[in-house]
C-alpha positions as CSV (number, residue, x, y, z in Angstrom):
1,X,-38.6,-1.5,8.5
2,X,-40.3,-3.7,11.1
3,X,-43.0,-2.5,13.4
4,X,-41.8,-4.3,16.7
5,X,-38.5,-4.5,18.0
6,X,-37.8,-7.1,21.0
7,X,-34.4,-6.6,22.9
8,X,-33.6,-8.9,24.6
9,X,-30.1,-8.7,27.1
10,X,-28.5,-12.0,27.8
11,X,-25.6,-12.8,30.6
12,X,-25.1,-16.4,31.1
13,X,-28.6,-17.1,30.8
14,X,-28.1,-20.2,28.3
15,X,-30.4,-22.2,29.9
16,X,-33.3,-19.9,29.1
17,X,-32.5,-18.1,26.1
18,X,-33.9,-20.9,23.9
19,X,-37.0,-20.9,25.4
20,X,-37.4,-17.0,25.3
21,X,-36.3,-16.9,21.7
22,X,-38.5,-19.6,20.8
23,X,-41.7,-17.4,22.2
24,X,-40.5,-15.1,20.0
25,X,-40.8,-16.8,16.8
26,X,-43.8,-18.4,17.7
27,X,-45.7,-14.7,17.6
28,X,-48.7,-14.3,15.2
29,X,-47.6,-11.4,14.8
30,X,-44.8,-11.4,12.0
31,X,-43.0,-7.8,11.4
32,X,-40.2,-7.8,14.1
33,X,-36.8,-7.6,14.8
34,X,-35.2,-9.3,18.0
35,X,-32.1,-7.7,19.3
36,X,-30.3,-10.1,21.2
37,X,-27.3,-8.0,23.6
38,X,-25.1,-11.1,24.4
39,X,-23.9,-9.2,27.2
40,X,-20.0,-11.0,27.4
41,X,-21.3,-14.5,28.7
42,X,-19.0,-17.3,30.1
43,X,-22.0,-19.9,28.9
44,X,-22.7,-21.2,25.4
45,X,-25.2,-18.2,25.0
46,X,-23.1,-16.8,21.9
47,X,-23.5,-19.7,20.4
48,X,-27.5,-19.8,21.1
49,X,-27.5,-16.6,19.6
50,X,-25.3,-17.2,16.2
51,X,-27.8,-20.5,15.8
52,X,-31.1,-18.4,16.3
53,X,-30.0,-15.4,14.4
54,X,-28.5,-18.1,11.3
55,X,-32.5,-19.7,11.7
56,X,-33.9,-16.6,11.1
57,X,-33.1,-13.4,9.7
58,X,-35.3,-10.8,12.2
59,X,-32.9,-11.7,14.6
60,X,-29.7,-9.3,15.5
61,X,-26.9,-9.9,17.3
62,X,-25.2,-8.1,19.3
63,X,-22.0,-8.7,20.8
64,X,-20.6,-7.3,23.9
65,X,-17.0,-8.2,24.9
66,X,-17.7,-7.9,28.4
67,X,-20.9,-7.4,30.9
68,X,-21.8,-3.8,31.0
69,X,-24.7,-4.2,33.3
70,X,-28.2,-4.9,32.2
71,X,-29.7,-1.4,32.3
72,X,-26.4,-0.4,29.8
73,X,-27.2,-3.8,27.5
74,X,-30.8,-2.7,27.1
75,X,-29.7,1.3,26.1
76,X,-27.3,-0.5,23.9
77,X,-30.4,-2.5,22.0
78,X,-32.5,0.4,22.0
79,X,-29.7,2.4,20.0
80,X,-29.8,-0.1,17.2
81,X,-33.4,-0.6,17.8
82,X,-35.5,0.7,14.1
83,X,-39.1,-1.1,15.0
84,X,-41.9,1.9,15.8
85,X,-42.8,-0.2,18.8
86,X,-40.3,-1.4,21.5
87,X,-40.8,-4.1,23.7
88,X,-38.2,-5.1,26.4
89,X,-37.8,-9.1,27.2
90,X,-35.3,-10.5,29.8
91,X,-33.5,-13.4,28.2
92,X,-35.3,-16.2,30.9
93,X,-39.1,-14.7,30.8
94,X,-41.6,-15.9,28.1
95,X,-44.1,-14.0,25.8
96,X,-47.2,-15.6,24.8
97,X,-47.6,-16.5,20.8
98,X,-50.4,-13.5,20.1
99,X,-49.4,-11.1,22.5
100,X,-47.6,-8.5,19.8
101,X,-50.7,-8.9,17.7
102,X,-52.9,-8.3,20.8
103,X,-50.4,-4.8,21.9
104,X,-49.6,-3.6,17.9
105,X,-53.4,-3.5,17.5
106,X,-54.2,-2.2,20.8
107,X,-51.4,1.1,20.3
108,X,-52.5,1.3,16.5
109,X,-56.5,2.1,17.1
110,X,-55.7,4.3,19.9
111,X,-53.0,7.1,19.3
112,X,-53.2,8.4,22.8
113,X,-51.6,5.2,24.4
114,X,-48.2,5.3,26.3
115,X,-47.9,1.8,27.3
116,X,-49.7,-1.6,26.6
117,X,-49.6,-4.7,28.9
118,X,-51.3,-8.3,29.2
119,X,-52.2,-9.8,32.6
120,X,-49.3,-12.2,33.3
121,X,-48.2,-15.0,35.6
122,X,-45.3,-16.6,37.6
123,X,-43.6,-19.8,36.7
124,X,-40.5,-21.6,38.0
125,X,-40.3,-21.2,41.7
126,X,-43.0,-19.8,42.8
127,X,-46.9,-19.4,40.9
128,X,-48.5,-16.3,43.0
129,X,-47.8,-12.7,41.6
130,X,-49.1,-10.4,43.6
131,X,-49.1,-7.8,40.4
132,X,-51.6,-4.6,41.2
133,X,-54.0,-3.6,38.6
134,X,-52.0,0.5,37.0
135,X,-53.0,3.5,38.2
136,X,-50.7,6.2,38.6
137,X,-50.6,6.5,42.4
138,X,-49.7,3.0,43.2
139,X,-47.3,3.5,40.2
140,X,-45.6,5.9,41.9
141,X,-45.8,3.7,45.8
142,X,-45.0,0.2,44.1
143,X,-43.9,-1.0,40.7
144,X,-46.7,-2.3,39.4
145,X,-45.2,-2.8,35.4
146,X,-43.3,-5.5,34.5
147,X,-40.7,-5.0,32.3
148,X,-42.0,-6.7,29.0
149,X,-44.6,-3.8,28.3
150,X,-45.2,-2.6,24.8
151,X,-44.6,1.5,24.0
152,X,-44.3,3.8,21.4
153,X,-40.6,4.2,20.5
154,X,-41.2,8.4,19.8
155,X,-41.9,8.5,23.4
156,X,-38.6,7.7,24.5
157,X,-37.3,10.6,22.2
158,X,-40.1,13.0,23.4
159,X,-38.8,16.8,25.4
160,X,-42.2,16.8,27.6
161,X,-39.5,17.8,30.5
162,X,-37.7,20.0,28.0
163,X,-34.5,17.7,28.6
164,X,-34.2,16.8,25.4
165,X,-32.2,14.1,26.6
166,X,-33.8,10.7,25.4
167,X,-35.5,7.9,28.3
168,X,-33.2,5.0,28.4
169,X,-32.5,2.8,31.5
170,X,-30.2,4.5,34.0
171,X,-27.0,2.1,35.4
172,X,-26.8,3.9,38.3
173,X,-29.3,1.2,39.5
174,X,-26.8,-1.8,40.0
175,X,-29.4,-3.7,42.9
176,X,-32.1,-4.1,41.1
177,X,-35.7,-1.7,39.9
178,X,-34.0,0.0,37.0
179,X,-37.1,-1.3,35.2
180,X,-39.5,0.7,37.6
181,X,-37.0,3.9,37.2
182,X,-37.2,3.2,33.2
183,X,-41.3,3.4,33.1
184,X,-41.6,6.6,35.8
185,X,-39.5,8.1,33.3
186,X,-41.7,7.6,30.4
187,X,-44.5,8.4,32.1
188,X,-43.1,11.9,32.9
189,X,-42.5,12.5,29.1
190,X,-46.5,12.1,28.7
191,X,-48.6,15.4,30.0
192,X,-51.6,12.7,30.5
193,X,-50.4,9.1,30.1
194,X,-52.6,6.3,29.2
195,X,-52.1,2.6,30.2
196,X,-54.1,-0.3,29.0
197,X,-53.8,-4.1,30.5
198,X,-55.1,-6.6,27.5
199,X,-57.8,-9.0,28.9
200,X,-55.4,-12.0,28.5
201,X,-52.3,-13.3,30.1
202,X,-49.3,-12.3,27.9
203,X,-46.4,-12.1,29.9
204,X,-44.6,-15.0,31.9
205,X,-42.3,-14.2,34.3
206,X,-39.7,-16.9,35.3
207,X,-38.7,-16.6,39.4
208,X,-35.2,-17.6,40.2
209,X,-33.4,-18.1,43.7
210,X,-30.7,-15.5,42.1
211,X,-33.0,-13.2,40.9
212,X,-31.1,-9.6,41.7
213,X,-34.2,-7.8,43.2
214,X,-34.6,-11.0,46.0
215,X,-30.9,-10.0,47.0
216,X,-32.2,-6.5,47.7
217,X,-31.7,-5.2,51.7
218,X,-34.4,-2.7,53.5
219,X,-31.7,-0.3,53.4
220,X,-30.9,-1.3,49.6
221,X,-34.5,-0.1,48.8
222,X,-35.1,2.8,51.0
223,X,-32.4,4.1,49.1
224,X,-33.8,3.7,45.4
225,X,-36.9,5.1,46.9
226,X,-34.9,8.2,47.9
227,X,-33.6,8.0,44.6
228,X,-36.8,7.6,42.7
229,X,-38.4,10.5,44.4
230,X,-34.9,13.0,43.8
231,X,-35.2,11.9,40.2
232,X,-38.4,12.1,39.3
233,X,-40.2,14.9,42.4
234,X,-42.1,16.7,38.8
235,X,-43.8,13.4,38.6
236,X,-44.6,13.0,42.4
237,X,-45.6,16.3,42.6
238,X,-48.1,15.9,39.4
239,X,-50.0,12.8,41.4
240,X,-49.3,13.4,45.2
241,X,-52.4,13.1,46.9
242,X,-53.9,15.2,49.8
243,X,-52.7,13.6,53.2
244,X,-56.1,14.7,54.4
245,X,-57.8,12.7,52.1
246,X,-56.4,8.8,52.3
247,X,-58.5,5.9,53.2
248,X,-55.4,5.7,55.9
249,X,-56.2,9.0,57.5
250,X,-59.9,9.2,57.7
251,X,-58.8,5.3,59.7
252,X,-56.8,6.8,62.0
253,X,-58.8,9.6,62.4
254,X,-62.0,7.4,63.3
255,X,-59.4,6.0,65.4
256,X,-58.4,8.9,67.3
257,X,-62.2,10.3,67.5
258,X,-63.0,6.4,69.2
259,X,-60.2,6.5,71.5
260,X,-60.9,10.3,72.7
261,X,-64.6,9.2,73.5
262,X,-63.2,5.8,75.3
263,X,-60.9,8.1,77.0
264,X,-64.2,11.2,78.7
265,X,-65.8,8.0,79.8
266,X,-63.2,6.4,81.7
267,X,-62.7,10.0,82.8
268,X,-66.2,10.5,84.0
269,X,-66.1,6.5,85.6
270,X,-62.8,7.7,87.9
271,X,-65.0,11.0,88.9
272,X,-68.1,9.2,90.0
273,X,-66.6,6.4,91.8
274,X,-64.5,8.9,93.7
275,X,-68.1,10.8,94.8
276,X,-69.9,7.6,95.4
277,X,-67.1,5.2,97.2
């Protein structure tokens, strides 16, 4: 049985999917299995994926007559998927050669870990990420997990919720941010989670002019927030701060307190120029 298990969706990504597959293979780390979800391409992926998985055994296909959606083609790998530790990579991103050494070792020494992550960096378009360092409030403001983060596969099949209905990715989120849906949902499943960033970069994520989530309106997004918080108002409710208590508020307050002192002395100014003129 192998410890790691990549999946890896593909539609019409043909370019790319060499590349990605190639960081694959290149890992120090040697017990995996890749599930590659040829999602019903119109490219020569299929055939990218019958000449990677004829290379090398610890690769699976798996062939989809038709696109199903990217959120559907990753619950699809993850059904098939027998490694202890999952890892999620889009079929155009890159993974550097030791990061499933760095993760495996990381999750193995420490039990109490939900999810592992390197530092990681744009390449293609653009080279800034502006990628804030976890904590569970900005989780919860901002996505601030890419999708290629390492976790323990019993999590996903975890009742913390008393569901008993596995994590998976839900389709529902056709415009984009499944991913940041996917990881609030993990981290509900966990009564304390536990993140941990590697020191080194480990992840690169390629940027594309037709990347779904630059397509996304303002009205497109205050929609999955709405959506976020209906789904997941437990988790909220477990880390919603104290109004009272932001760095925002005690600014506005210092604010107010200025302005209501600017505002007596004018006061007083109008007074005695009114006795004295």
């Amino acid at each position: 049985m192998p410890r790691v298990s990549v999946i890896v969706p593909s539609f019409n990504l043909g370019k790319y999917l060499p590349e990605t597959l190639e960081s694959v293979m290149a890992q120090t780390f040697t017990d995996w299995e890749c599930i590659i979800v040829e999602n019903g391409s119109m490219d020569d992926s299929p055939a990218i994926v019958k000449s990677f998985c004829g290379k090398d055994g610890r690769f699976v296909p798996l062939m989809l007559p038709e696109n199903v959606g990217v959120a559907a083609a990753r619950n699809k790998g993850l059904d098939i998927a027998i490694g202890e530790y999952i890892l999620f990579l889009d079929a155009d991103d890159i993974i550097a050669p030791h990061y499933m050494e760095e993760a495996v070792a990381a999750l193995y020494a420490d039990p109490s870990l939900t999810v592992v992550y390197g530092k990681a960096r744009r390449f293609g378009s653009e080279t800034s990420w502006d990628l804030p360092a976890f904590s569970m409030e900005t989780m919860l403001a901002r996505n601030c997990l890419y999708i290629s983060c390492f976790l323990r596969k019993e999590i996903l099949r975890c009742a913390q919720n008393n569901s008993g209905v596995p994590v998976s990715f839900d389709p529902e989120f056709k415009t984009g941010f499944e991913d940041w849906d996917f990881w609030l949902s993990v981290l509900e499943r966990v009564e304390t989670p536990k993140v941990k960033q590697l020191e080194s970069v480990c992840f690169y994520y390629r940027t594309r002019r037709s990347s779904r989530n630059r397509g996304v309106t303002d009205e497109a997004l205050k929609d999955i927030r709405r959506r976020l918080w209906n789904k997941h108002k437990a988790l909220y409710g477990r880390y919603f701060c104290n109004p009272l208590e932001t760095v925002e508020y005690r600014r506005l307050e210092s604010s107010f307190r200025k302005a209501s002192r600017w505002s007596l002395a004018w006061k007083l100014r109008l007074l005695l120029r009114k006795l004295f003129v």
